[in-house]
LONU-288441 format. One record per residue (C-alpha): y negated, z, x; residue in one letter. Coordinates in steps of 0.2 Angstrom, whole numbers. Layout:
<nodes>
NODE    yy    zz    xx res
NODE     Y     Z     X   A
...
</nodes>
This chain:
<nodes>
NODE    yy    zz    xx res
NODE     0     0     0   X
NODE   -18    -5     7   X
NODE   -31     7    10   X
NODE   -41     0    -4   X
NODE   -27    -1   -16   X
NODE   -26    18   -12   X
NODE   -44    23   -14   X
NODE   -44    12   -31   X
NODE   -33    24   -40   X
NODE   -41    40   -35   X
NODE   -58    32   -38   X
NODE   -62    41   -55   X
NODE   -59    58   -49   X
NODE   -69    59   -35   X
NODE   -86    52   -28   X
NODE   -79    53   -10   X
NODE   -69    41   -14   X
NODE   -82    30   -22   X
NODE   -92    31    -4   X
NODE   -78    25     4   X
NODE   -72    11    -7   X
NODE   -88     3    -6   X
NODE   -89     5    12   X
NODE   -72    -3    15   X
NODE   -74   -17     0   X
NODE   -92   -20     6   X
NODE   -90   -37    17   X
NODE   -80   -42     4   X
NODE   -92   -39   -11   X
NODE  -104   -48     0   X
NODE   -94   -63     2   X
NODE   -91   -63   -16   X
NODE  -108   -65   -19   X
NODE  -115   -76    -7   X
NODE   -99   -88   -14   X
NODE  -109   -84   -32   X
NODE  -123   -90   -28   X
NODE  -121  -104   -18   X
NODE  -118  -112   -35   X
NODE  -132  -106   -42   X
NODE  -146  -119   -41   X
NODE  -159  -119   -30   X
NODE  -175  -108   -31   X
NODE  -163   -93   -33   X
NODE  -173   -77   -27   X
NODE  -158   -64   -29   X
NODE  -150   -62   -11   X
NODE  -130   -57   -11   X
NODE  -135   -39    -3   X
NODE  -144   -37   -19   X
NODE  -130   -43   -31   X
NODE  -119   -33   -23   X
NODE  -129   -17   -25   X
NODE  -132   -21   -45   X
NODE  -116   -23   -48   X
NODE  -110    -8   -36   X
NODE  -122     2   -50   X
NODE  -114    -7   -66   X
NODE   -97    -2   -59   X
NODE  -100    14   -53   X
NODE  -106    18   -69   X
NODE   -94    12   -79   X
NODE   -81    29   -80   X
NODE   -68    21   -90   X
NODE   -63     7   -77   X
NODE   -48    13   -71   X
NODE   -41     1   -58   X
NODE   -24    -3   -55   X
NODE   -24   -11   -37   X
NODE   -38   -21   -24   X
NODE   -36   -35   -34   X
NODE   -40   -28   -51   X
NODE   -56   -20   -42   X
NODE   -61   -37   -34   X
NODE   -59   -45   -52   X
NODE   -71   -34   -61   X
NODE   -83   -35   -47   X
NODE   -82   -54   -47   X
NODE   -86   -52   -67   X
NODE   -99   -37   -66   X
NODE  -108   -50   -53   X
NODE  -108   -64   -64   X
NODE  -114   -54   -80   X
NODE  -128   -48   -68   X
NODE  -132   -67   -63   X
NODE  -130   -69   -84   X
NODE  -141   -53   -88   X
NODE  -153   -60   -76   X
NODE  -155   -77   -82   X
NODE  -158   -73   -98   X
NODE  -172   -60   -93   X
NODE  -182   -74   -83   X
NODE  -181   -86   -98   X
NODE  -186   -73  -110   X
NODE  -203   -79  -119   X
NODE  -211   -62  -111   X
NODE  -207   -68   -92   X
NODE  -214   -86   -95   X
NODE  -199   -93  -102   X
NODE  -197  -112   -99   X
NODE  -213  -112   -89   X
NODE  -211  -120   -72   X
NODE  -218  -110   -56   X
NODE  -233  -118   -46   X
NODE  -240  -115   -29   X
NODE  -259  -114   -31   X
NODE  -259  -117   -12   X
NODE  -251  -133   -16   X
NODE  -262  -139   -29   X
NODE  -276  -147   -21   X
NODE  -291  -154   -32   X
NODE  -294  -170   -28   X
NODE  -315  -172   -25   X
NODE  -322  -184   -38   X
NODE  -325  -202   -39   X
NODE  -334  -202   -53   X
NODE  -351  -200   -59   X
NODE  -346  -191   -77   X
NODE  -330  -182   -67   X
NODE  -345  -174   -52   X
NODE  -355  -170   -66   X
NODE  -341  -159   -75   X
NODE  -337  -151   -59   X
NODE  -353  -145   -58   X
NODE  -357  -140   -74   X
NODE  -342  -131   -71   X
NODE  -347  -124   -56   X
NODE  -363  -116   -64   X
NODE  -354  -110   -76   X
NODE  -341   -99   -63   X
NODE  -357   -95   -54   X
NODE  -364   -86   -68   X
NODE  -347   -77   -72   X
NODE  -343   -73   -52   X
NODE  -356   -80   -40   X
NODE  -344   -74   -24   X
NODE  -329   -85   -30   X
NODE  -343  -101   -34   X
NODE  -349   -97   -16   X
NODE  -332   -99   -11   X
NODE  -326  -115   -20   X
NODE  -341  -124   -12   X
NODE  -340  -119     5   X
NODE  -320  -122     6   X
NODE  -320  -139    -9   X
NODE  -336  -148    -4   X
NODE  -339  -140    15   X
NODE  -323  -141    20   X
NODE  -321  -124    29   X
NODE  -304  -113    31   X
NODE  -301   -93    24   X
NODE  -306   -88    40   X
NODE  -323   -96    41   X
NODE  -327   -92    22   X
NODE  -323   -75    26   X
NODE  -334   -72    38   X
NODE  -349   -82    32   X
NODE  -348   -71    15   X
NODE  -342   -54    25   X
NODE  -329   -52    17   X
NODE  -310   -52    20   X
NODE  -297   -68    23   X
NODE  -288   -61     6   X
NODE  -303   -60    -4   X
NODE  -306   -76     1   X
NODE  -287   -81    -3   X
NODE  -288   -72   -18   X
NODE  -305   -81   -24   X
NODE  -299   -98   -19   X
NODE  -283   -96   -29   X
NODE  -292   -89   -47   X
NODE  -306  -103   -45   X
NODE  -295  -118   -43   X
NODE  -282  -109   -59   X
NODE  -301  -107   -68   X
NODE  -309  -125   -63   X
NODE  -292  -134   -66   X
NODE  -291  -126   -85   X
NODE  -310  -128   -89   X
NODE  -307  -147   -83   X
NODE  -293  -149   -93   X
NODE  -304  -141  -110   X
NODE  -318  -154  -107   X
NODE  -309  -170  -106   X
</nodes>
């Protein structure tokens, strides 16, 4: 009989055992999970460490599991992981997390400077209009849309720190891009 298959039967009845049962199943568990989520898609946050861990919690906490051998215990960890991945999906589609909504990186988005007349007219009017809302973040579109200058050189021109400026530079490009989109 295998350590593991040992500690499986005794797990219930003392916490000791628990410790040591993860400890030896550990590498395993990992392997498990890494092998889960490899066929998740891409753009999957969850690392196998942190699987491992939730479903380590579920099981530990489930006192009416009562394993028979290792491979029972591996079978139910497999399980418990993939109602974790399950439990997990269905949070981050939830309406309250942004549901179907697509992620996008601000930094990515760069507004393109307008051609047109009408188009350098709207930017400007929309401009004013940040300015008289927050004058710093105006300050900072112009100097880093129409000057051309990075965080660092914002930052110190208006005092102020590289993440204000990052900060500032991310909220107006969100704000210009919607008030944009409600003028057209």
């Amino acid at each position: 009989m295998s350590d593991i298959t040992r500690i499986v039967g005794g797990v219930g009845s003392n916490g000791q055992d628990a410790e040591q049962l993860l400890a030896m199943a550990y590498e395993e568990l990992r392997r498990l999970a890494a092998a889960k989520l490899a066929r998740e898609l891409p753009g999957q946050t969850l690392q196998p460490t942190a699987l491992v861990h939730e479903a380590w919690l579920r099981l530990s906490q489930n006192t009416r599991a009562h394993w028979q051998n290792r491979d029972q215990f591996y079978a139910m960890a497999a399980e418990t992981m993939r109602r974790v991945l399950v439990d997990r999906a269905r949070r981050r589609r939830a309406g309250k997390h942004g549901g179907e909504l697509e992620r996008v990186d601000l930094d990515a988005v760069e507004i393109a400077f307008p051609a047109d007349d009408a188009l350098v007219l709207q930017v400007h009017e929309a401009l004013q209009q940040l300015e008289t809302e927050d004058a710093e973040k105006a300050q900072v579109v112009k100097l880093r849309f129409f000057v051309g200058l990075e965080n660092a050189e914002i930052a110190t021109l208006l005092d102020i720190s590289e993440k204000t400026v990052q900060r500032h530079w991310t909220f107006a490009k969100a704000w210009l891009a919607l008030t944009l989109r409600e003028k057209d």
